[in-house]
C-alpha positions in Angstrom: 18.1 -16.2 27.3 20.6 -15.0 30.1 20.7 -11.7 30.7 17.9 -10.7 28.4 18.4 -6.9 28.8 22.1 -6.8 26.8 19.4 -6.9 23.7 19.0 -3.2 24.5 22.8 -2.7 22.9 21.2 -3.1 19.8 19.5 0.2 20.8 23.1 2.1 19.7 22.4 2.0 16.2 19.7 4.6 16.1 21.4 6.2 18.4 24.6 6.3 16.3 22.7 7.0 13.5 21.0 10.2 14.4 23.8 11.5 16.6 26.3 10.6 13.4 23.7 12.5 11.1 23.5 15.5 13.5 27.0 16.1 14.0 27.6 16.0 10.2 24.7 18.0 9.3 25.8 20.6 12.2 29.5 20.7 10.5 28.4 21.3 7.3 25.7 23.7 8.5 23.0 21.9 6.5 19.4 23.0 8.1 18.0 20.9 5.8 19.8 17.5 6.4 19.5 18.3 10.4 15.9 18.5 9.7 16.0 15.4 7.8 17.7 13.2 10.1 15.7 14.2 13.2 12.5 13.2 11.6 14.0 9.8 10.2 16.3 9.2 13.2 13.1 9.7 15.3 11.4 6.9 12.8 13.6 4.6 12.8 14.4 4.9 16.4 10.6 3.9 17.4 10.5 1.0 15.3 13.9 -0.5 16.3 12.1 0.3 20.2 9.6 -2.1 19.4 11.5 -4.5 17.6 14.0 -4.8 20.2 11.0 -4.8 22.7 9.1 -7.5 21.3 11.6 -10.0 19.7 11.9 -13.4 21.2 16.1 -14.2 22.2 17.2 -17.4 22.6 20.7 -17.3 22.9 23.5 -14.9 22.5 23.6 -15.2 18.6 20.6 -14.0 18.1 21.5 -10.4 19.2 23.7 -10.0 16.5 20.9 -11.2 14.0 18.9 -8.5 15.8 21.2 -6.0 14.7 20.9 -7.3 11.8 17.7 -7.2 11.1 17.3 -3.2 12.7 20.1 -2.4 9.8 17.8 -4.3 7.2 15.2 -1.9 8.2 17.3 1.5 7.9 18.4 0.2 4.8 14.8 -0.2 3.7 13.8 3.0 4.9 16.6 5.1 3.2 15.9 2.9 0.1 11.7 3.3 -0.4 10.4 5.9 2.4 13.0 8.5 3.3 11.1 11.2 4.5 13.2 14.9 3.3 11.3 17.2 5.0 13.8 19.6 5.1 14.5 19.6 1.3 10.7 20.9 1.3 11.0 23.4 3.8 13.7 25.1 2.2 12.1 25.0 -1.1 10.0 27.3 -2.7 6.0 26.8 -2.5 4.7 27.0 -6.0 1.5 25.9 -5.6 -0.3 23.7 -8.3 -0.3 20.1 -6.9 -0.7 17.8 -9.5 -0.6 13.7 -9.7 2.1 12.3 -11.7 -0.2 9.9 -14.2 3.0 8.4 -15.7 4.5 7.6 -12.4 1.4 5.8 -11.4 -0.4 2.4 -12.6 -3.2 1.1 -11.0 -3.1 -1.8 -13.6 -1.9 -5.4 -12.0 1.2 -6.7 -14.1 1.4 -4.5 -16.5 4.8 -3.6 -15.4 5.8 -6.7 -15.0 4.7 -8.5 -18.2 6.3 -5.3 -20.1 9.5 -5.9 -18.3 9.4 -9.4 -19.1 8.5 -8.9 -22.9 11.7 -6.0 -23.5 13.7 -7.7 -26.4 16.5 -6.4 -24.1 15.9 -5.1 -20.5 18.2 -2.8 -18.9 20.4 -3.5 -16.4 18.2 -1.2 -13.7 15.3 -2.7 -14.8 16.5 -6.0 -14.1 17.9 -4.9 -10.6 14.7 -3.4 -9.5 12.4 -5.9 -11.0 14.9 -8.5 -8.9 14.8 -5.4 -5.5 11.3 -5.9 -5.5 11.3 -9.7 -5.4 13.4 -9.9 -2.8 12.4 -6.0 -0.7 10.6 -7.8 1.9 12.1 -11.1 2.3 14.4 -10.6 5.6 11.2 -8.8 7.3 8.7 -11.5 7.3 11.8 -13.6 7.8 13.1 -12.0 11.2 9.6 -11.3 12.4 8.5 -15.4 12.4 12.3 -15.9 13.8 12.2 -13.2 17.0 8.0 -14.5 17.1 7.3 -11.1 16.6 4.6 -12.4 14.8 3.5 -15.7 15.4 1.3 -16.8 12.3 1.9 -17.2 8.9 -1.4 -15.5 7.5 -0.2 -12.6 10.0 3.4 -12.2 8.8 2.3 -12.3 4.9 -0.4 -9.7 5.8 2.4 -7.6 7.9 4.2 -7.7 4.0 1.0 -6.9 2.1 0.2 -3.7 4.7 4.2 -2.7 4.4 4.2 -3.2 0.9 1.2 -0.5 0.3 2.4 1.5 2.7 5.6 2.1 0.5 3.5 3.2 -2.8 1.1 5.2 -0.8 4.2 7.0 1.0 5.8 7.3 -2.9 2.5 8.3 -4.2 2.4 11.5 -1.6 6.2 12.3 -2.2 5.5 12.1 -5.9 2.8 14.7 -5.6 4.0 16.9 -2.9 7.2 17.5 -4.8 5.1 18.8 -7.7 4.3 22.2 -5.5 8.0 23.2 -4.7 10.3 24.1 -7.0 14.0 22.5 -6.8 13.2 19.3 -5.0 13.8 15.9 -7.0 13.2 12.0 -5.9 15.2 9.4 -6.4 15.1 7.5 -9.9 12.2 5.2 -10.4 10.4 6.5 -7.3 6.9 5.4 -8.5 3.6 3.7 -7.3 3.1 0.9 -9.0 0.6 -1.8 -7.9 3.3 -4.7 -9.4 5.7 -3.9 -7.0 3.1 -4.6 -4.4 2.4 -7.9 -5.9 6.2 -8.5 -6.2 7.1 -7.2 -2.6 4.1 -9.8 -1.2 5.7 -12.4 -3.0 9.2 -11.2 -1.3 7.6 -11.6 2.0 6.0 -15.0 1.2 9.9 -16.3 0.3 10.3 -15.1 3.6 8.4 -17.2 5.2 9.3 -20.4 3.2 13.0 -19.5 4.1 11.9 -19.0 7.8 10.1 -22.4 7.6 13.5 -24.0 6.9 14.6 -23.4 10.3 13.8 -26.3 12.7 13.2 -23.8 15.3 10.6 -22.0 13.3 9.1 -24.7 11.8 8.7 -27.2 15.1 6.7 -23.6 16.4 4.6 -23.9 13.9 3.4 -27.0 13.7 
């Protein structure tokens, strides 16, 4: 592509972002927040470095699906891995770290066949049973578009590694939160070895979608 450096606009985001979450956290004299959007902003900034770094451009559209695929991944962080560190260091350390054994299972689709045999699931349960199957879908999507990954075996493992790396990061927020007092999680923050198998299956749609691009697909062959 022509003028391959304007991909570095896409850059702006995370900057926005963390300047944005500054200023309000700042206003509002929130140590907390400002604590919290440093360490994410800082996150977020390194992967949309390497992203940005390593994608493959052809043309000038494909900067705009670059920005669209940095916003899919602040999404997913804000969705399955914020990080509050500064809810915990304003907390109060109460000692007694515990696991949460009903906010773990360790046993494949269990959640999933109890889901499926509810004489009447719940609208949330529906939606995240649905967010799960879809969670990684645009990430193994854009990285076999930009050839940020070059294999399909690669890509579904990229999925399988992100996908653990969710519950393990749930797991340790789930247990951390146990030893301060006043901190809470968003609902249905759980590990749960179904949503691994659900988020690989996201990631292998993925692919198939990203196989139904010419481009893609003549790259592969």
């Amino acid at each position: 592509m022509k003028n391959d450096k304007i991909r570095f606009l896409v850059l702006l985001i995370p900057v926005l972002y963390m300047a944005y979450g500054i200023f309000l956290a700042i206003d509002f004299g929130i140590r907390a927040e400002l604590i919290n959007v440093i360490l994410n902003g800082t996150i977020l900034g390194a992967c949309s470095i390497f992203i940005i770094w390593k994608a493959t451009l052809r043309n000038t559209i494909d900067v705009i699906w670059l920005a669209t695929f940095i916003l899919y991944l602040f999404i997913l962080h804000h969705l399955v891995t914020y990080i509050s560190a500064g809810d915990i260091l304003r907390s109060t350390y109460t000692g007694g770290f515990h696991i949460q054994q009903e906010m773990v299972n360790l046993v494949p689709f269990t959640t999933i066949e109890n889901t499926v045999h509810q004489t009447l699931p719940t609208m949330p349960t529906i939606i995240q049973l649905l967010g799960n199957v879809l969670l990684l879908a645009p990430l193994t999507f854009f990285l076999l578009y930009f050839q940020i990954t070059k294999r399909i075996g690669m890509t579904l493992l990229v999925a399988l590694v992100v996908s653990t790396g969710i519950e393990l990061i749930q797991f340790l927020q789930t247990t951390i939160i146990t030893g301060f007092s006043g901190i809470t999680l968003p609902e249905n923050r759980s590990t749960d070895i179904d949503d691994i198998i659900l988020n690989t299956l996201s990631g292998l749609l993925g692919i198939l979608a990203a196989l139904c691009i010419p481009s893609v697909r003549k790259r592969k062959k």
